[in-house]
N, C-alpha and C positions, 0 to 999 in steps of 0.2 A: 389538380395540384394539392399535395399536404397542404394542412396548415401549419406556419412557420414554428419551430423551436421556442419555447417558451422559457425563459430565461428570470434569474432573480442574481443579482448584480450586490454581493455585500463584499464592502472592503470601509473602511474610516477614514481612507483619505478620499477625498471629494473629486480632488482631479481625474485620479486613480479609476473612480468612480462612471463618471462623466466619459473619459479615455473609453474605457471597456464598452461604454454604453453606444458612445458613437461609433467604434466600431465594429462591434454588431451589429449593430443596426442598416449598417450597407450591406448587407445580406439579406436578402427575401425570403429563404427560409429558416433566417432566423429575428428574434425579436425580444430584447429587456423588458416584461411587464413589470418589473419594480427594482427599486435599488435599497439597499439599505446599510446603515452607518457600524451594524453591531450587529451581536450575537443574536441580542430579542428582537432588536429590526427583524432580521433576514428569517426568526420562524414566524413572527406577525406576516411577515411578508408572504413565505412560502405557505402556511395557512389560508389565507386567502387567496392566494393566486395559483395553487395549484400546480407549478411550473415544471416542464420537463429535464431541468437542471437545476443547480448551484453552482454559481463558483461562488466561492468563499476565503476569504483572507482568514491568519492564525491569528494574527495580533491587532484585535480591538480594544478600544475601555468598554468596560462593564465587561456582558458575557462576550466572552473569546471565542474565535474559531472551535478551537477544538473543543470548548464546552458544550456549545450549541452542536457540532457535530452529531453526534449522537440520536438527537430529535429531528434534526432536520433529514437523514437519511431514512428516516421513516418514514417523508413526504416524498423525494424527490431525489433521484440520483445528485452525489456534491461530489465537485472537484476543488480541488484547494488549489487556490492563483494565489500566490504569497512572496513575500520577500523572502521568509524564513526557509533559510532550509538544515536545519538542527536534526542531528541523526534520527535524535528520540521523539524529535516534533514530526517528523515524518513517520517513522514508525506507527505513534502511537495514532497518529491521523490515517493511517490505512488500516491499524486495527477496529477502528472504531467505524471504517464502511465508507471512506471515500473512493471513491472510485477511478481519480486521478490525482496527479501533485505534480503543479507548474510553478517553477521561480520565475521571475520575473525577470528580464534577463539573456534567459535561457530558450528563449521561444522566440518564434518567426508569428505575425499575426497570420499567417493561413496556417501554420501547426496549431493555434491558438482554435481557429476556426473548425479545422479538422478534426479537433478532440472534442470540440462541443458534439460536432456530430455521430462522432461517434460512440459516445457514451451514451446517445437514443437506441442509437443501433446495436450496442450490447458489445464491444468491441470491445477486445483487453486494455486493463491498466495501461493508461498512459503517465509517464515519468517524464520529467524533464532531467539531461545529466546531471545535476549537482545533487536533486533527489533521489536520484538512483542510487550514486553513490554513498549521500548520507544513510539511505536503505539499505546497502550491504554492508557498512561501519557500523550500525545500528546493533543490526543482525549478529555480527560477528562481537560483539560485545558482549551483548544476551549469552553466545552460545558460552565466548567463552568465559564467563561469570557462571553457565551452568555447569562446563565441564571443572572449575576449580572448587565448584561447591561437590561435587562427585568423587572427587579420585583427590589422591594427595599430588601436592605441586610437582615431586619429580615423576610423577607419571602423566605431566602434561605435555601438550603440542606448543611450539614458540608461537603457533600462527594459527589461527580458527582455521583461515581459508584455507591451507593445507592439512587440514584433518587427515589422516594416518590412514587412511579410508583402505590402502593396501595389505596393512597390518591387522585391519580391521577382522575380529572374529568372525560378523557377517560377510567378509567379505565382498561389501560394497566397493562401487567404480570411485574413483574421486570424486565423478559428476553425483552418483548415487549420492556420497557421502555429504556433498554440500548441499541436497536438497533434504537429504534428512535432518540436516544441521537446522533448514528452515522450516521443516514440516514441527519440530521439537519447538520451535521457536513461535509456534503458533501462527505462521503464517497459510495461508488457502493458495488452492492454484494457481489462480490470477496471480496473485503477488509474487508468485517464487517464477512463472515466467517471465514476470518483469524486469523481478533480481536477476534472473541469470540467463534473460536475452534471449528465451527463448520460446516456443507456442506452448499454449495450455495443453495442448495432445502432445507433443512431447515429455511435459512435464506427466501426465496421465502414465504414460508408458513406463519413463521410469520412477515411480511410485508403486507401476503395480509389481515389477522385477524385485522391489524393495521389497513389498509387503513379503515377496513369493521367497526371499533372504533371511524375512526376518521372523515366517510364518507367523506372520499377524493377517489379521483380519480388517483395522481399523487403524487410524492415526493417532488417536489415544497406548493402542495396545502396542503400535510400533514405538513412539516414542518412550513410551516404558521402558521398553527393551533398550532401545538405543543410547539411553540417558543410565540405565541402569537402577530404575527404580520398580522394578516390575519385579516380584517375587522369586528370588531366587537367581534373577539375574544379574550382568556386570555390565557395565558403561560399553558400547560399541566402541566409540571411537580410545583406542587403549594401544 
């Protein structure tokens, strides 16, 4: 038999705390070797204890979720178990390497349980829906704050998520069109499956039809293109 999941347990509220701990702990292959109040707790913690996970709350005193994010993905896969679910607090929480985002809430304790395990097991981004959807308002914010910095306002879209992907020079699908939206957007595979419901090999496929649209080579050099900052070229979505 493995040995159980090793666990580090940081949120500020106590209860909150305690809740999570207990129940984890009625699972045998899994196990809390520490809990912590804060951002410094939880890397004191994950420093010594080495753990096969994080969860992690955003809003602590002192260092905060997302601060501490950063460092502690260095030690140990982190998902973020939060109240919060703020477009940009998610966002910037999956930019920075967590690997899931659960409101509190929005979860069943065996989906709870399910996502521990399978963040061992290398399993796609898991979202809870309020995250998701702050993940795709996020997104479409970004995009479209880059496409008004690009083109003057009457040559814009009323709606990010219906990007003109038709009209499109390259010629991208709609679906193309919104994953280019998050490829520009700086998101990875994992995350743009997650935004748009669907498997990383899907999203692999079309990425590569994209590149083969936009002959590029890389996701730097596509979104150049796509955005219209690449030498000589015009914004895609136009």
């Amino acid at each position: 038999m493995n040995p159980p999941l090793r666990i580090v347990v940081a949120d500020d509220n106590p209860v909150v705390r305690a809740g999570l701990t207990a129940l984890l702990s009625t699972h045998e292959d899994l196990t809390v070797v520490a809990e912590a109040a804060d951002g410094q707790e939880a890397l004191a913690a994950a420093g010594l204890h080495r753990p096969d996970v994080i969860l992690l709350d955003v809003r602590m005193p002192g260092t905060g979720g997302v601060e501490a994010l950063p460092h502690l993905v260095r030690i140990a896969p982190v998902m973020m178990l939060t109240y919060s679910s703020e477009p940009e607090t998610v966002r910037e929480a999956l930019r920075l390497g967590a690997v899931g985002y659960l409101v509190h809430g929005e979860f069943t304790t065996d989906e709870l349980v399910a996502a521990v395990r399978d963040i061992k097991r290398g399993r796609p981004l898991r979202l809870s829906p309020g995250a998701a959807d702050s993940l795709a308002q996020a997104n479409a914010q970004l995009a479209a704050a880059v496409s008004n910095s690009a083109e003057p306002l009457s040559r814009m879209q009323p709606d990010v998520g219906q990007s003109s992907s038709y009209s499109s020079r390259f010629r991208l699908s709609r679906r193309e069109a919104e994953i280019m939206d998050l490829i520009a957007a700086g998101m990875n595979n994992q995350q743009i499956a997650a935004t748009c419901f669907i498997s990383e090999k899907t999203v692999k496929n079309h990425i590569n039809r994209i590149f083969a649209k936009l002959h590029s080579t890389s996701r730097a050099q596509a979104a150049a293109k796509w955005l219209g900052t690449a030498p000589g070229s015009h914004p895609g979505r136009s």
